[in-house]
C-alpha positions in Angstrom: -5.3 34.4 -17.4 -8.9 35.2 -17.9 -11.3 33.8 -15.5 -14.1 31.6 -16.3 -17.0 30.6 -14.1 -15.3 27.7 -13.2 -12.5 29.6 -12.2 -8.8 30.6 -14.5 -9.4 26.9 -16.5 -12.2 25.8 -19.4 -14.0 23.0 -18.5 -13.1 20.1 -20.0 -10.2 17.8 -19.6 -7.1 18.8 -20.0 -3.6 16.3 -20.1 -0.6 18.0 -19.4 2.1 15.6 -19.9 5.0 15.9 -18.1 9.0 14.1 -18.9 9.4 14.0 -14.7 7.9 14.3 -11.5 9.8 17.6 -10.8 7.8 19.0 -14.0 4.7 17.7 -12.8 5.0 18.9 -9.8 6.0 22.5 -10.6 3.0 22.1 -13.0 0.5 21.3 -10.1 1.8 24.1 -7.9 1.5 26.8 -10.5 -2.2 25.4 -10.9 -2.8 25.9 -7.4 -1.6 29.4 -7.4 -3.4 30.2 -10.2 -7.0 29.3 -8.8 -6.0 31.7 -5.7 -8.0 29.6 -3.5 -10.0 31.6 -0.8 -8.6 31.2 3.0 -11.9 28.6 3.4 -11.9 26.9 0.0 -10.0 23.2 -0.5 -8.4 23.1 -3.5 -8.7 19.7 -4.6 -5.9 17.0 -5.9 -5.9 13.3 -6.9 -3.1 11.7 -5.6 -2.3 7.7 -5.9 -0.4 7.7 -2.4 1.2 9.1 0.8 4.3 10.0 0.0 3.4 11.7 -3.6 0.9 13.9 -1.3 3.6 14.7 1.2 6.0 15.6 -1.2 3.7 17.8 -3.0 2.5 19.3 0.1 5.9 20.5 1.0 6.5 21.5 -2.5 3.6 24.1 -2.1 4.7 24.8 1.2 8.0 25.6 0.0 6.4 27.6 -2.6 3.7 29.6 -1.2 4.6 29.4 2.5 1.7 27.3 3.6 0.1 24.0 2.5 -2.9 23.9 5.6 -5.9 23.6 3.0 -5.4 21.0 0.4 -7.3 18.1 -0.2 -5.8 15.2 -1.2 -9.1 12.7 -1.7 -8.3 8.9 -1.9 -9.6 7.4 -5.2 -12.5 5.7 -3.9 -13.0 8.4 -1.6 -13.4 10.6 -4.6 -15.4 8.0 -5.8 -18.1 8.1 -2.9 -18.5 11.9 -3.1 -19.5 11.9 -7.0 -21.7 9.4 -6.1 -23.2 10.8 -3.2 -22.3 7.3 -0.8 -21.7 7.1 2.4 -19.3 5.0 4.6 -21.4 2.0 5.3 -21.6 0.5 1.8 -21.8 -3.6 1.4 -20.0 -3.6 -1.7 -16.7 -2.5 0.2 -14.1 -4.8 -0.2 -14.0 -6.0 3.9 -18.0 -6.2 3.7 -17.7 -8.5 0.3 -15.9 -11.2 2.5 -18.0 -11.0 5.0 -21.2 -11.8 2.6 -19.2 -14.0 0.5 -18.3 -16.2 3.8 -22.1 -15.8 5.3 -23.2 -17.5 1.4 -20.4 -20.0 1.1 -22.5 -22.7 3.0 -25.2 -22.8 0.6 -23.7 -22.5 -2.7 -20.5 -24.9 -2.1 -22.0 -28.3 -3.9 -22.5 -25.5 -7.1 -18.8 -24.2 -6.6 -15.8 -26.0 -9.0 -14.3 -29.2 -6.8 -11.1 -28.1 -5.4 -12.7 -24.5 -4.5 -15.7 -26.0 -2.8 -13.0 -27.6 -0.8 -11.9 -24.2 0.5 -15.3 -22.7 0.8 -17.0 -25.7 3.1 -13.3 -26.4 5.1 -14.0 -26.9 9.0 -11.8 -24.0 9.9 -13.4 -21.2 10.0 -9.9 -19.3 9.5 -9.7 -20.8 5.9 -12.6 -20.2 4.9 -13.0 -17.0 6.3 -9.6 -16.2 4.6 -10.7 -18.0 1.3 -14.2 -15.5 1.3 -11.9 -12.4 1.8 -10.1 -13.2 -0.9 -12.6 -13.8 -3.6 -14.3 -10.6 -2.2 -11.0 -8.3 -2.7 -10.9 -10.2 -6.4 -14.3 -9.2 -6.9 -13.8 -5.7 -5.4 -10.8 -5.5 -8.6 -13.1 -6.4 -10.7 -15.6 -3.6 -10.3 -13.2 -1.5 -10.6 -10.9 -2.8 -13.8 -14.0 -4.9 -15.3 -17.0 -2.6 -15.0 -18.4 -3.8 -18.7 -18.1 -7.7 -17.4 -19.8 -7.2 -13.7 -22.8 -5.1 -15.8 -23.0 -8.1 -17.6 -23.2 -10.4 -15.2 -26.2 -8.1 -13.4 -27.8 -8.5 -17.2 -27.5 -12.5 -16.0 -25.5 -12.4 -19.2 -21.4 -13.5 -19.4 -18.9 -11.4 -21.0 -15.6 -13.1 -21.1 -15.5 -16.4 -24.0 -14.3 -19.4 -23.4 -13.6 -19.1 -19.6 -15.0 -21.9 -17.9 -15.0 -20.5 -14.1 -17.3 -17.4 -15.2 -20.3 -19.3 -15.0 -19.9 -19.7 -11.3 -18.5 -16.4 -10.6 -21.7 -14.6 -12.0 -24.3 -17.1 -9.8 -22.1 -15.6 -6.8 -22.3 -12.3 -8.0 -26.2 -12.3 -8.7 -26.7 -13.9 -5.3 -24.8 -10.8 -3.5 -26.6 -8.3 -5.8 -29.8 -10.0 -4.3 -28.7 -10.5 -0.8 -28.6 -6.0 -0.5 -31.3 -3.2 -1.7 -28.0 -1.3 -2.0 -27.0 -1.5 -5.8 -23.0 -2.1 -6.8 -20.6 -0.1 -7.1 -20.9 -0.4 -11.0 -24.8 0.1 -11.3 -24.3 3.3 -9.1 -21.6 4.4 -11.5 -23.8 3.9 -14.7 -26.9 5.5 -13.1 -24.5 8.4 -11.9 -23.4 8.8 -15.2 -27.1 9.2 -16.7 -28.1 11.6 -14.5 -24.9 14.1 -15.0 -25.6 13.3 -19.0 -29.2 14.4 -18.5 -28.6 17.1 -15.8 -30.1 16.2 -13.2 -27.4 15.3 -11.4 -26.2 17.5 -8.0 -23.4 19.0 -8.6 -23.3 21.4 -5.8 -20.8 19.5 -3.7 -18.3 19.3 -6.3 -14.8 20.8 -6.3 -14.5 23.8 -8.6 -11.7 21.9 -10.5 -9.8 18.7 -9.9 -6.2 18.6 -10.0 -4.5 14.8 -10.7 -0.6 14.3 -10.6 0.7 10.8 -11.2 0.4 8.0 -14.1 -2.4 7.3 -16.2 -2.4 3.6 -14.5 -6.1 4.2 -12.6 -9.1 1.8 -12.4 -10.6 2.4 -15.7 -13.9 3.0 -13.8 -12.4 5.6 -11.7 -10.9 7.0 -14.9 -14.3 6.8 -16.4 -15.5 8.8 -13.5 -13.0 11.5 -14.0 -13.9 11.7 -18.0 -17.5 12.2 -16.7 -16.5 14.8 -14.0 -15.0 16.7 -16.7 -18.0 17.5 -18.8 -18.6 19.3 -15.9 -15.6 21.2 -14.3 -11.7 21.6 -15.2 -9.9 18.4 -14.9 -6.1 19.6 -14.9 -4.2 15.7 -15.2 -0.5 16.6 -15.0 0.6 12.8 -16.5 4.1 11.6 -15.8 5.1 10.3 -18.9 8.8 9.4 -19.2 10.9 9.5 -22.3 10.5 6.1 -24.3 14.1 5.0 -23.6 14.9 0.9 -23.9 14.4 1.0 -20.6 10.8 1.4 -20.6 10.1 -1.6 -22.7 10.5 -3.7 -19.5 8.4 -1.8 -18.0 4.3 -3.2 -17.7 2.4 -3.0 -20.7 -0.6 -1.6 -19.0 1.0 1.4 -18.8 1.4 2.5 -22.4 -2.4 1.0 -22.6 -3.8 3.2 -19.7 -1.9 6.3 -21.1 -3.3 5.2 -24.9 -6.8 5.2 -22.9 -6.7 8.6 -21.7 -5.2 10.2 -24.8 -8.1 8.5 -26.9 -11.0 10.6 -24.5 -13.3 12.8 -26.8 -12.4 17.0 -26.5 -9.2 16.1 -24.3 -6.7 18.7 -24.6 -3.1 17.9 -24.3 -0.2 19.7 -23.4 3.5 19.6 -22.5 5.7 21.1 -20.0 9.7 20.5 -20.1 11.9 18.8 -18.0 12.1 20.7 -14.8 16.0 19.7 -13.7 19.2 18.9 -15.5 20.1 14.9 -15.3 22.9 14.2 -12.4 26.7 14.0 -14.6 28.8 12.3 -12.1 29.7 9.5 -12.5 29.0 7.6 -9.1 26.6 4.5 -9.1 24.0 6.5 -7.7 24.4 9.3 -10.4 23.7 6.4 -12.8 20.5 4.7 -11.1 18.8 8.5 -11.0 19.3 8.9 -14.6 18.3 6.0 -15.2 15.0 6.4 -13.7 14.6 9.9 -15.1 15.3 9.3 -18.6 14.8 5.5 -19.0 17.8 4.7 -19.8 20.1 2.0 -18.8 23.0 2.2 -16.0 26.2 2.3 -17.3 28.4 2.5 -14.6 32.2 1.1 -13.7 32.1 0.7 -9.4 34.9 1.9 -7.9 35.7 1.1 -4.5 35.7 4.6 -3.1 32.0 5.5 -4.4 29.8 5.0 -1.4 26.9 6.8 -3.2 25.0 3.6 -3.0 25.3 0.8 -0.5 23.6 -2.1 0.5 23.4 -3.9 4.4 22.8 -7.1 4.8 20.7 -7.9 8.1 18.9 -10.6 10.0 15.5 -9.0 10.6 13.6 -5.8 10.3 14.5 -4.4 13.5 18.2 -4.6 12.8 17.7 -3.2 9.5 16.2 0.1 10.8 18.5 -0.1 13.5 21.4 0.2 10.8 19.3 2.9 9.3 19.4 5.1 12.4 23.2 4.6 13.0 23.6 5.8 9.6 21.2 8.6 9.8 23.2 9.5 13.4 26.5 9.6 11.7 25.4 11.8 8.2 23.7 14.7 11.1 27.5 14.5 12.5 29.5 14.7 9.6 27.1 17.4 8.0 26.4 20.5 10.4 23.9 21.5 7.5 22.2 18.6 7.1 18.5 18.3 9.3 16.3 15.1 9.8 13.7 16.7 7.7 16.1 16.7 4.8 16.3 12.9 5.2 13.3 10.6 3.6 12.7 6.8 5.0 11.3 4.4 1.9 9.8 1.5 3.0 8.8 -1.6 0.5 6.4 -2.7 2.9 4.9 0.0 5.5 3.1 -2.1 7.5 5.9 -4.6 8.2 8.5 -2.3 9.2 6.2 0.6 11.3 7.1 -1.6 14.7 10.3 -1.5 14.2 10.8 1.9 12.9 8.8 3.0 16.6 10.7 0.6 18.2 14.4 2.0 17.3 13.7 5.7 16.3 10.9 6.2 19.2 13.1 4.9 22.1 14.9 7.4 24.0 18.4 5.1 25.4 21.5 7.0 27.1 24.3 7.7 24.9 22.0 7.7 21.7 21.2 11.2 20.1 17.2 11.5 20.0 16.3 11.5 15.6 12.8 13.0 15.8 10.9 11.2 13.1 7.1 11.0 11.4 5.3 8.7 9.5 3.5 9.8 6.0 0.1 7.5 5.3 0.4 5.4 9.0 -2.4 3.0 8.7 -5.3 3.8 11.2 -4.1 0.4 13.0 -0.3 0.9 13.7 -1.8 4.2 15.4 -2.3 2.4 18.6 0.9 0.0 19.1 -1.4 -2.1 21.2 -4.1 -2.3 18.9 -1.6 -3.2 16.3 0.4 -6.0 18.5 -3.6 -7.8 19.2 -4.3 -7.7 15.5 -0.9 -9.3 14.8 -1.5 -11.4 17.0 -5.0 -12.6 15.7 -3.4 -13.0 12.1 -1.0 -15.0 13.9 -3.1 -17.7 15.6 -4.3 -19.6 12.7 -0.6 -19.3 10.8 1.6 -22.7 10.9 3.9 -20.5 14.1 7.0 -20.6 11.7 10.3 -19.0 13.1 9.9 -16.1 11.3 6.2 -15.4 11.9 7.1 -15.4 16.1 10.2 -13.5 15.4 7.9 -10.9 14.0 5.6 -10.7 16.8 8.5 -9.7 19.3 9.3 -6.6 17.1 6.1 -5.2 18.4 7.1 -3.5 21.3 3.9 -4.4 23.9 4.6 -8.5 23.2 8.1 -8.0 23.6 7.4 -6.3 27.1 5.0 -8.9 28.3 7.4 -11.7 27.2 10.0 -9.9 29.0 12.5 -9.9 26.3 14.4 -6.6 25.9 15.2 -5.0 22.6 18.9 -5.9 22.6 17.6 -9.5 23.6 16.3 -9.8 19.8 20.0 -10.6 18.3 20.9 -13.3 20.9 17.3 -14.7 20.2 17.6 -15.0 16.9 21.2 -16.8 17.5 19.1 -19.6 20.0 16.4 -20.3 17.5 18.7 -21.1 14.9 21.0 -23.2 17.1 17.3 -25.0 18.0 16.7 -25.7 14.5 13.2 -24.6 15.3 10.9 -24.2 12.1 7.8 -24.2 12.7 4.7 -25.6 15.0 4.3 -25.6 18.3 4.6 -29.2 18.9 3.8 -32.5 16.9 0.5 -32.4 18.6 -0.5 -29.4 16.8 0.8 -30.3 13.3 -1.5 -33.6 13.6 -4.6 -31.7 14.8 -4.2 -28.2 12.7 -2.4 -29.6 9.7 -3.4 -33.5 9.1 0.5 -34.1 9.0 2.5 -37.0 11.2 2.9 -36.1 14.6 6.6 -35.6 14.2 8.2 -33.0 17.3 11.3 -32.2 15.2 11.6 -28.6 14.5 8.9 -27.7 16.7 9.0 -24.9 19.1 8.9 -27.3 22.2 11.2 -29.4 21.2 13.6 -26.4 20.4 13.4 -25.1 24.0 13.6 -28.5 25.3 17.3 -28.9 23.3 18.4 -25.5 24.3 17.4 -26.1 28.2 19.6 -29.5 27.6 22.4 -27.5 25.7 22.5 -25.0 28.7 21.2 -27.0 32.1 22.6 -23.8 33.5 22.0 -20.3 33.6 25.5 -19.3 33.6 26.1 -20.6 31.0 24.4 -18.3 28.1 26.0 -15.2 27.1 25.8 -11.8 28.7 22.8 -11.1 30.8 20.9 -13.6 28.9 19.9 -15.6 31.9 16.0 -15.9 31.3 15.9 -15.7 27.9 14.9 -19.4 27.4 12.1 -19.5 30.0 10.7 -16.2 28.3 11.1 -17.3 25.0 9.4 -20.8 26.7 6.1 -18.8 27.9 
C-alpha cells in the first residue's frame, strides 16, 4: 500500500462497515499493522468502553505478539486534546452541580413551582442531589444538543412550544457568566474555525484515528471526528448488523446516528465480510449467538439435557458471584485445557458487584482452589476498598436505610470487618432481617424528622432487633456459631 504523508491511508474519512464485531475487529488489527507504528509512537483508537478495548487489545496481542503501545482515548478525553483543555474545566459534569447548587438560592422564586421546591429544600442532600442532576442533564445536552445550547448563548430559544426552556436558558446564561472559561460547545465552534481557517495546531494530533464500535456517539463528538478528518485519516470500522426483524426492536437512534455518518461530505465507505461462520447446533445458547449476530429471532425447542445456557436464582450479589466461582471452580476441573484467562466475567452493573467480586474471588479460604482474577475499566474509587466502603457509606447517609441499601453496605469487605460480621454470616443475616420484617428507617424518630411521615416504629431497624432479641432471649438459641450476630447487626 503506497504511503502517504499521513502514513498507508488518504486523509479523509473513511467508514468501513462491518456485519460483526469479529470483522471489525480483524479490520482494526490489519489497520494497525499496516501503519507499522514505530517502537515510541501510540497508535491511536476510539473505543466506547473497557471491555471492547480489552478485547481488542488481546486481539492484537494475539496477533502481533504485543499490545504495550495503544491508545485507547476516552471520548471526552479525545475531546480535550483537539481542543487543547486541560483537566480543571467548570463545564465538567461534577463541576456543573457544584455551580448549579452554589446558584440555586438566588434563582429559585424564577424556577417552575414544584422544582423550586427541590432547589430551595432544607436538606442540603436533596438539593445537592437535585443540582447534580440538572448539571449531568445539562452536560447531555452539550453533547447531543450543541445547536440548542449555541442558542441559548445567542439569549435565543431553539426548541417550539416547550414551556420549561425559558428557564433552562436563564440557568444556562447565568453559568456561562459565572466562568471566563467558555462551554464546551463555544470551544467546539471556535475549534472548528480555526482548523477551517488553518490556524489551528495540529502538532499534537495522532497521525490517524482508528474508531471501532457503533455509529451511536454524541453528535458533537461525531462532529469533532468529521472535523478531525479534513485533517488526518479517520479509519471508522462501523458495526452494522444485517437488518433482520430483530433489529426493528432495536432503538431508533441507531439507524439515525448510522444515517448521520453516512450523509458526511467526501466519506468513503467500504465493506468487509463476515469474519466467522454462525454456531449450527442446536442448543439454546447456539440460538441466542445467532441471534445476536445475524438479528434474527431464537427459534429454539429446550430440552432438558442442554445446559448451554442457565440461569441461578440468588438472594444478593455476593451469593451470585459466589455461585459464579463455584461454577468457574468446577468447568477448570472438568476441562484440563481450559485456563481462567479463557473465562470472561460480564457485569450489568460494575460498580455494584466490584465488592463482591473482591470479596469472593480475592479471599484465600482452605479447601478453596485460588481463581486468579482482574478487573477491565475498575473505577478509580473501587481501587482502594476503603475509599470505596467511606463513599458508600456517604451515599448511604441521606438514603431512607432500607433493607437492601444496609445489606449492601456489608458486602464491602472493611464495614463487614468493623461490624464483625463474617462473610458466611451474610446468608444467616439475610434470613434474621426477613424474619424481623425490617424495611426501612432507623426508628419512627427518624422517619418523623427526615421524612415528615407518622412516627410509626413498625418495620424499622430498631424495632426489628428488638423482636429478634425477644424471639431469641438466648444466645443458644440461633443457629450455628451465630451467637453475636444480633448485637453486631444492633451496632
Amino acid at each position: 500500500m503506497p504511503r502517504t504523508p499521513n502514513g498507508p491511508f488518504p486523509t479523509g474519512l473513511t467508514l468501513i462497515e462491518c456485519p460483526d464485531l469479529h470483522a471489525a475487529t480483524r479490520g482494526v488489527v490489519a489497520d494497525l499493522e499496516a501503519l507499522a507504528p514505530g517502537p515510541f509512537d501510540q497508535p491511536t483508537v476510539l473505543v466506547r468502553h473497557a471491555a471492547l478495548r480489552r478485547h481488542l487489545t488481546l486481539a492484537v496481542a494475539r496477533h502481533q505478539g504485543v499490545a504495550a503501545s495503544l491508545d485507547f482515548p476516552a471520548l471526552l478525553t479525545l475531546l480535550d486534546r483537539l481542543h487543547g483543555i486541560d483537566t480543571n474545566d467548570p463545564w465538567r459534569r461534577g463541576a456543573l452541580g457544584w455551580r448549579i447548587a452554589a446558584l440555586l438560592p438566588e434563582i429559585a422564586s424564577t424556577l417552575p413551582e414544584g422544582i423550586a421546591r427541590s432547589a430551595a429544600d432544607d436538606d442540603p442532600f436533596v438539593m445537592i442531589g437535585f443540582a447534580n442532576r440538572l448539571g449531568s442533564r445539562l452536560f447531555d445536552a452539550m453533547l447531543h444538543r450543541p445547536a440548542m445550547i449555541a442558542a441559548w448563548e445567542r439569549s435565543e430559544l431553539a426548541l417550539r412550544g416547550v414551556a420549561d426552556e425559558q428557564w433552562h436558558a436563564n440557568l444556562w446564561q447565568r453559568l456561562v457568566a459565572g466562568t471566563s472559561v467558555p462551554s464546551l460547545v463555544t470551544r467546539h465552534l471556535t475549534w472548528q474555525q480555526a482548523v477551517a481557517a488553518g490556524s489551528a495546531d495540529t502538532t499534537g494530533w495522532p497521525a490517524a484515528l482508528l474508531i471501532i464500535g457503533d455509529a451511536t456517539v454524541p453528535p458533537l463528538i461525531r462532529d469533532a471526528i468529521h472535523t478531525f478528518a479534513t485533517q488526518r485519516p479517520v479509519r471508522w470500522h462501523l458495526w452494522v448488523p444485517s437488518d433482520e426483524p430483530l433489529n426493528l426492536d432495536r432503538p431508533r437512534r441507531r439507524p439515525a446516528a448510522l444515517a448521520a455518518v453516512r450523509a458526511q461530505d467526501g466519506a468513503t465507505i467500504e465493506s468487509l465480510p463476515r469474519a466467522h461462520h454462525l454456531a449450527t447446533d442446536r442448543s439454546i445458547l447456539g440460538a441466542v449467538q445467532r441471534a445476536l449476530v445475524d438479528g434474527s429471532r431464537p427459534r429454539v425447542t429446550p430440552r432438558a439435557d442442554d445446559t448451554s445456557l442457565r440461569a441461578h436464582r440468588c438472594h444478593s450479589a455476593t451469593r451470585e458471584i459466589e455461585t459464579l466461582r463455584e461454577e468457574v471452580a468446577r468447568q477448570l476441573a472438568i476441562d484440563p485445557t481450559l485456563q481462567p484467562h479463557d473465562i470472561t466475567l460480564y457485569l450489568t452493573d460494575l460498580e455494584a458487584y466490584l465488592p463482591a467480586v473482591d470479596a469472593v474471588f480475592g479471599t484465600l479460604e482452605p479447601g478453596l482452589h485460588r481463581v486468579p482474577y482482574e478487573v477491565a475499566g475498575r473505577p478509580w474509587r473501587s481501587r482502594s476498598t476503603v475509599g470505596s466502603s467511606v463513599i458508600a457509606l456517604l451515599d448511604a447517609l441521606p438514603g431512607r436505610w432500607g433493607r437492601r441499601e444496609v445489606l449492601a453496605l456489608l458486602e464491602h469487605l472493611p464495614i463487614r470487618r468493623a461490624a464483625g460480621i463474617r462473610a458466611e454470616q451474610l446468608r444467616h443475616l439475610h434470613a434474621l432481617v426477613e424474619q424481623a420484617r425490617i424495611r426501612w428507617g432507623l426508628d419512627g424518630h427518624d422517619r418523623a424528622a427526615r421524612h415528615d411521615l407518622p412516627a410509626l416504629p413498625d418495620g424499622t431497624w430498631r424495632a426489628g432487633i428488638a423482636l429478634l432479641r425477644a424471639r431469641y432471649p438466648r444466645h443458644g438459641d440461633l443457629p450455628d456459631d451465630d451467637v453475636d450476630l444480633i448485637d453486631h447487626l444492633a451496632t
